[in-house]
C-alpha positions in Angstrom: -16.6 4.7 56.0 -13.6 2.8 54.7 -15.5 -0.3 54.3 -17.6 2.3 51.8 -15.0 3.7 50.0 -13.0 -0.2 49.8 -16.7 -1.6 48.7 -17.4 1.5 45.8 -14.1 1.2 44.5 -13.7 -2.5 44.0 -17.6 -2.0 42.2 -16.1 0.7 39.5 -12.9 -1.5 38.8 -15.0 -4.4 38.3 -17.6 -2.1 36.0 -14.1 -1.1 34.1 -12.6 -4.6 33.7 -16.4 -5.9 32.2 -16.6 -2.4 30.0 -18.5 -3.7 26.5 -17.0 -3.5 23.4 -17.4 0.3 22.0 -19.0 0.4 17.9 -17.1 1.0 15.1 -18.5 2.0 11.9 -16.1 1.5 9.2 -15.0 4.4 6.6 -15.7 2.9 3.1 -13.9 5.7 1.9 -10.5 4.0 3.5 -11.8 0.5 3.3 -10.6 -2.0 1.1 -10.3 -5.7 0.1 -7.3 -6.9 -2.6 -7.3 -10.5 -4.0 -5.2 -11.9 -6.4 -4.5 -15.1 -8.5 -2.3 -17.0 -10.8 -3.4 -17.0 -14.0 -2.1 -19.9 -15.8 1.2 -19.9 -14.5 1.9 -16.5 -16.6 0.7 -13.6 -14.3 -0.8 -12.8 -10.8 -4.1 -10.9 -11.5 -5.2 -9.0 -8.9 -8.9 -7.0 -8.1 -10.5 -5.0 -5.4 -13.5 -5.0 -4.1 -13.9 -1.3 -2.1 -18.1 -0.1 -0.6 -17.5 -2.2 2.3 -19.8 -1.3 5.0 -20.1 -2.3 8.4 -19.5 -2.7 11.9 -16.4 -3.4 14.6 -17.1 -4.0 17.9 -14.1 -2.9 19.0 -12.4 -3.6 22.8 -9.1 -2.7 23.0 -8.7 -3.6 26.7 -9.8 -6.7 25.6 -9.2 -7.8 22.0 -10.8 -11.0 22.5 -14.4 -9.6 23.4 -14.4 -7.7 20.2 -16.5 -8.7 16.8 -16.8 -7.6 13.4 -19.8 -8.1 10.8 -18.8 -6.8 7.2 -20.8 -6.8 4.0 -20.4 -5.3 0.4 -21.6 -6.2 -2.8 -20.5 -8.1 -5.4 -21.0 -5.5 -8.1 -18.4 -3.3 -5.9 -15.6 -5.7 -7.7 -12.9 -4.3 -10.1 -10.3 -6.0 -12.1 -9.0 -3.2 -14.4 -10.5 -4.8 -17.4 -14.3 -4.8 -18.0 -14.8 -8.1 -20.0 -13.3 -9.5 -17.0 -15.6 -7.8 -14.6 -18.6 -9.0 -16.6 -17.4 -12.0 -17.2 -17.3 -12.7 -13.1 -20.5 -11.2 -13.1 -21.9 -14.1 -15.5 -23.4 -17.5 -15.1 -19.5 -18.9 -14.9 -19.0 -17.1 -11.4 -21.4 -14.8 -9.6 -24.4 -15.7 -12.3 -25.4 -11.6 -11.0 -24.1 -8.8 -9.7 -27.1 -8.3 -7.3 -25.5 -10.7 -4.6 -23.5 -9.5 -1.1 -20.6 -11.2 0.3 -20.6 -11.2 3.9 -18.7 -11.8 7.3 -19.5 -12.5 10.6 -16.9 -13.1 12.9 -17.6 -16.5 15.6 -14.3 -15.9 17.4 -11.1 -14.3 17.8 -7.8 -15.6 19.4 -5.2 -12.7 20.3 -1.6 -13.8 19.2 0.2 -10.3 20.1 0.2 -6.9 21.0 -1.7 -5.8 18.2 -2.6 -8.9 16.3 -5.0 -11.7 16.4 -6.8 -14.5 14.3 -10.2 -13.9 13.8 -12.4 -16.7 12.7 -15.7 -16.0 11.4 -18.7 -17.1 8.8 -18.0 -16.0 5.4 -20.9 -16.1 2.9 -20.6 -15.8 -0.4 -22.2 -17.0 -4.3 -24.8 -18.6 -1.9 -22.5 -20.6 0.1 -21.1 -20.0 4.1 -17.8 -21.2 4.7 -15.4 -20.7 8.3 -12.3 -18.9 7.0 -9.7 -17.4 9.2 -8.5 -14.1 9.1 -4.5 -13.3 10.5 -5.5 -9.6 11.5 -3.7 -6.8 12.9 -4.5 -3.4 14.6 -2.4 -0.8 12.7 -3.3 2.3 15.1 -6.0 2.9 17.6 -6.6 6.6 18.7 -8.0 10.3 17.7 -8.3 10.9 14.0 -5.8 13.9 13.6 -8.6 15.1 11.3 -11.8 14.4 12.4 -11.0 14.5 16.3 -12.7 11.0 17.3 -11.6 8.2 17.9 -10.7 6.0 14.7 -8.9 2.6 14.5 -6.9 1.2 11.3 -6.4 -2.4 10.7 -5.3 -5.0 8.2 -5.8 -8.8 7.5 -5.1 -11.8 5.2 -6.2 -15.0 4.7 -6.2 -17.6 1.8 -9.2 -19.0 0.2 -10.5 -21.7 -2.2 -12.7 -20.4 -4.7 -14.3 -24.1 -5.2 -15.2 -23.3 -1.9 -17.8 -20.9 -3.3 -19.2 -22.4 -5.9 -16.4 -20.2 -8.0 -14.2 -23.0 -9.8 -14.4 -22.4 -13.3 -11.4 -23.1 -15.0 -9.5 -24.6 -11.8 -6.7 -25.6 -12.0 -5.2 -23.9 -15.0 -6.3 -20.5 -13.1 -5.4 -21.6 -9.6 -8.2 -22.3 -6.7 -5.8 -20.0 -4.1 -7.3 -16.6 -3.9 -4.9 -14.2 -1.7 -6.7 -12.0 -0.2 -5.5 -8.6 1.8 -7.8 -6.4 3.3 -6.9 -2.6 4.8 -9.9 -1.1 6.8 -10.5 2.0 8.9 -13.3 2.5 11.2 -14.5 5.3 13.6 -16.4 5.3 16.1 -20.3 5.1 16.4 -22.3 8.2 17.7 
């Protein structure tokens, strides 16, 4: 009967330790994405893009076994100045609004307690690029409001816009786009 009890317990702690990643859905209400630029050496201009929708496969036993896929659409940019806005929209940049950027991530390597690099496909004005993503989990647990669980995290990463197809007026307006991006996401029923 030991033998038993030895054989079923050493079955559910194996079942734990291989647990899958639980889904996340993420809150486009609290989901956002900041870049910013140089602008001729004079200012940093900064826009949002915010209807981000997606999904987090989220293991917090295992932060390495976790994924994210993210899209939202291009139109979803804002800049605080219309002729801008349109102007991104045009045949300079986007040449439409009707496009989606998206991200898939390939891989993620944990560097802390809560933080990690996660490396992933992103695609956008037609073109696919690998960019990295220095990500951390800001606060995993029940949503004081909502009573499920939620998660909160944050990211940045650097990109070229020549990378994209987006280089108009490089180098005067710089290629570097910073980029910051705050999400929350709860969990799938």
């Amino acid at each position: 009967m030991k033998t038993l009890a030895a054989a079923s317990a050493l079955v559910l702690a194996a079942a734990a330790a291989n647990a899958a990643p639980e889904a996340y859905v993420l809150d486009p209400s609290h989901s956002q994405i900041l870049f910013s630029y140089n602008h001729l050496g004079y200012s940093t201009t900064w826009g949002m893009f915010a209807g981000i929708e997606g999904e987090i496969q989220f293991d917090q036993e295992d932060p390495a076994a976790s994924s994210v896929s993210v899209s939202f659409p291009v139109s979803a940019m804002m800049t605080g100045w219309d002729a801008r806005d349109e102007h991104f929209m045009g045949d300079d940049f986007f040449g439409g609004a009707d496009q989606e950027v998206t991200f898939t991530s390939t891989g993620i390597e944990v560097t802390g307690d809560d933080t990690a690099l996660i490396t992933g496909d992103l695609t956008m004005n037609g073109q696919t690029k690998e960019v990295v993503l220095d990500a951390r989990l800001n606060s995993a647990g029940d949503h004081p409001m909502e009573n499920k669980p939620w998660a909160g995290f944050s990211a940045t990463t650097t990109l070229l816009r020549s990378d994209f197809g987006l280089d108009m007026f490089a180098p005067f307006v710089s290629d570097e786009v910073e980029v910051q991006i705050s999400l929350e996401a709860m969990k799938a029923e």
